[in-house]
N, C-alpha and C positions, 0 to 999 in steps of 0.2 A: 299451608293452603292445601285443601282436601279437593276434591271434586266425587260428588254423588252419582250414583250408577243406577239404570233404573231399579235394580233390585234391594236398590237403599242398601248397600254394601258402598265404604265408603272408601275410595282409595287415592293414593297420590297420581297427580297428574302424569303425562306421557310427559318426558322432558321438562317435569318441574323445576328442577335446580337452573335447566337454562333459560326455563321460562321465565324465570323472575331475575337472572342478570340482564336479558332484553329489557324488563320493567326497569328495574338498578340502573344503566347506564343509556337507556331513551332520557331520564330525571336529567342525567349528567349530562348528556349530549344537550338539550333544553335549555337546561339550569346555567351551563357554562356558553352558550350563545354558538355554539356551532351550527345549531338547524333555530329558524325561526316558525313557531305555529306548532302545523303536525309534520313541516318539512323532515326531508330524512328518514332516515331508515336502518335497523341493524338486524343483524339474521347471527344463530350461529347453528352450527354444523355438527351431529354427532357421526362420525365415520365408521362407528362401528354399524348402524340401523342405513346412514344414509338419511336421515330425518335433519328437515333445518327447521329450528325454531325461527320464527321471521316475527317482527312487529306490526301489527296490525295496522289497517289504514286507514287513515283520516280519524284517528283518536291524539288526543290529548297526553303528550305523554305523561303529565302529573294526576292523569286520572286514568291510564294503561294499569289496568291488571294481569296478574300472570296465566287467569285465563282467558284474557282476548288474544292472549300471543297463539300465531298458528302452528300447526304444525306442518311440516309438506315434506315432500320425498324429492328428489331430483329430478324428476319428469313431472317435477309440479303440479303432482296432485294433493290435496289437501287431506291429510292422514288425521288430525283430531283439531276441532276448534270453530266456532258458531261464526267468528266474526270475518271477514275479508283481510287476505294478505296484503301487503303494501302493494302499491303497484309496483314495484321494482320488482319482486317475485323473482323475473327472467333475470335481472341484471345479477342479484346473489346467487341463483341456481349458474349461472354460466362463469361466476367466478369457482365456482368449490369444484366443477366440472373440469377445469382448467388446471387448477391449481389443487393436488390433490395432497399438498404440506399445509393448507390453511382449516383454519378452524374458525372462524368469523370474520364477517365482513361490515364493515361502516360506513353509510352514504350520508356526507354533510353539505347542508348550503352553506357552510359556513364565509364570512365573508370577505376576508381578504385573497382565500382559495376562488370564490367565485371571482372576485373581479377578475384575476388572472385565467381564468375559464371563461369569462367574456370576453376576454381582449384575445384568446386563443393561445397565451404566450406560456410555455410551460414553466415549471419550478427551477430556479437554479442552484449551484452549490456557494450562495450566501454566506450559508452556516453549515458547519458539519451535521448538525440535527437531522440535514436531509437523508444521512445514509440510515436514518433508520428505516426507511423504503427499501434499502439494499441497494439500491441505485444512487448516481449522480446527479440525476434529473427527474423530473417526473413530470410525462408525457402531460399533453393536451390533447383530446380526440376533435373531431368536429361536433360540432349540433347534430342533437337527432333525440327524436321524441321522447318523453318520459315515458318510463313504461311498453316503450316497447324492443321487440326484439332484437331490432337495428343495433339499439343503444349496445344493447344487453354484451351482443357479440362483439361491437367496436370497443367496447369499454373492456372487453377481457383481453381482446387480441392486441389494442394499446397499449394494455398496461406491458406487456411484455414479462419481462424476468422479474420485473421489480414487484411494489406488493401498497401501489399507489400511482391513482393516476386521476386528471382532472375532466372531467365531462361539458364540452364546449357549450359557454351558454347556461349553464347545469348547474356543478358540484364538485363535489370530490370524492373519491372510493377507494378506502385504506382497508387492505387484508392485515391478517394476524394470524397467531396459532392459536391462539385463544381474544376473545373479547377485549380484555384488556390490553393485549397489546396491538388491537389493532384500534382502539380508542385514546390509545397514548400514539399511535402515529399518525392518526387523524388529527391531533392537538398539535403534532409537531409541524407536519406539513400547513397548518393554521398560523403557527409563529414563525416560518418558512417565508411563506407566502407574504406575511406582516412587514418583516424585516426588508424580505427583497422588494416592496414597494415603497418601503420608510429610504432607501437606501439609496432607490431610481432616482429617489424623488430630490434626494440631494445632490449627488451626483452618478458616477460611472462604482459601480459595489466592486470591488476585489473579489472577483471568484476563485474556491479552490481548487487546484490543479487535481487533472487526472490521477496524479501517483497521492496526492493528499488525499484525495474522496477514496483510493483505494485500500489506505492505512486505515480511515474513518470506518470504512463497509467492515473491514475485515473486525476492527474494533470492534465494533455493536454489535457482533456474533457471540462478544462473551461478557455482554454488559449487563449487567445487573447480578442478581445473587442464585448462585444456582444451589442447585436441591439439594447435591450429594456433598455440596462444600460444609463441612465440619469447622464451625467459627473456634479457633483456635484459643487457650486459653492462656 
């Protein structure tokens, strides 16, 4: 994808590659039932400019191109892009401000996180799944308006250490270092969330201990396949 200039010199977009993984995993976020409609929202962060790619608002994510994605700076002004930033803007701009180890951030209605953001009651340690937050729990904040600033600050200073947290009434908002894995912790906090209510509902769930969620945390710091590991023959 090109974008023209008015001197008809043709060049690639400002934050192309992350404009079209916003477009790639808005599909996925959609497709797999975490936001319903244009609910939701995903942003990601280059740290070297300070520039967030944000998904635009009130589009359709199976019709989101990678040039209605915006572009915006930290003090939220809009650096390249015709269309309107989500209104969550403040909420992603006051995570990457706080947290200066993330690289993307995910805001889902998804819906067994929201009923638990309705009833105000946070996440437990059901499943070890949860320490991919890096935490044992994951916070509930109160109510407070989409879109605005209120939200933005409760929902960062909530979230605390950890790298998820539930918006009362609301959603849910999974940090990452990159996009995807803050879209695989938004999925897990989803099956989290599933279980611990499949679980109320039958009876009293076995939670894991403090020193278990803290083998778990320390686990998921080396889980998956790292770059420099050399697959052995």
């Amino acid at each position: 994808m090109i974008r023209v200039i008015e001197s008809g010199v043709a060049k690639k977009m400002l934050m192309q590659k992350e404009r079209e993984l916003i477009v790639e995993y808005g599909i996925e976020m959609s497709g797999r039932g975490l936001s319903v409609g244009t609910s939701g929202n995903l942003s990601i962060c280059d740290r070297a400019t300070g520039y967030i790619a944000i998904s635009p608002s009130g589009i359709d994510y199976f019709e989101t191109r990678p040039e209605d994605v915006v572009i915006m700076d930290l003090d939220s002004r809009i650096i390249d892009g015709s269309r309107k930033p989500s209104s969550e803007w403040a909420l992603h701009s006051e995570f990457y401000r706080r947290k200066p180890n993330i690289g993307a951030v995910v805001h889902t209605h998804s819906l067994y996180c929201t009923a638990f953001a309705v009833l105000g009651r946070k996440l437990q340690a059901v499943h070890y799944a949860i320490a991919g937050a890096g935490v044992a729990e994951i916070p509930c904040i109160p109510y407070y308006l989409f879109g605005s600033e209120e939200l933005a600050k409760a929902a960062a200073e909530g979230c605390g250490d950890g790298m998820a947290v539930l918006l009362g009434n609301h959603g849910l908002v999974a940090c990452g270092v990159d996009i995807a894995s803050a879209f695989s912790l938004a999925e897990n906090c989803e099956y989290v969330a599933k279980l611990q209510y499949l679980s109320t509902s039958i009876g009293k769930p076995n939670l894991l201990t403090e020193e278990e969620m803290a083998r778990a945390i320390e686990r998921f710091k080396s889980y998956g396949q790292d770059a420099d590991l050399k697959q052995e023959t």
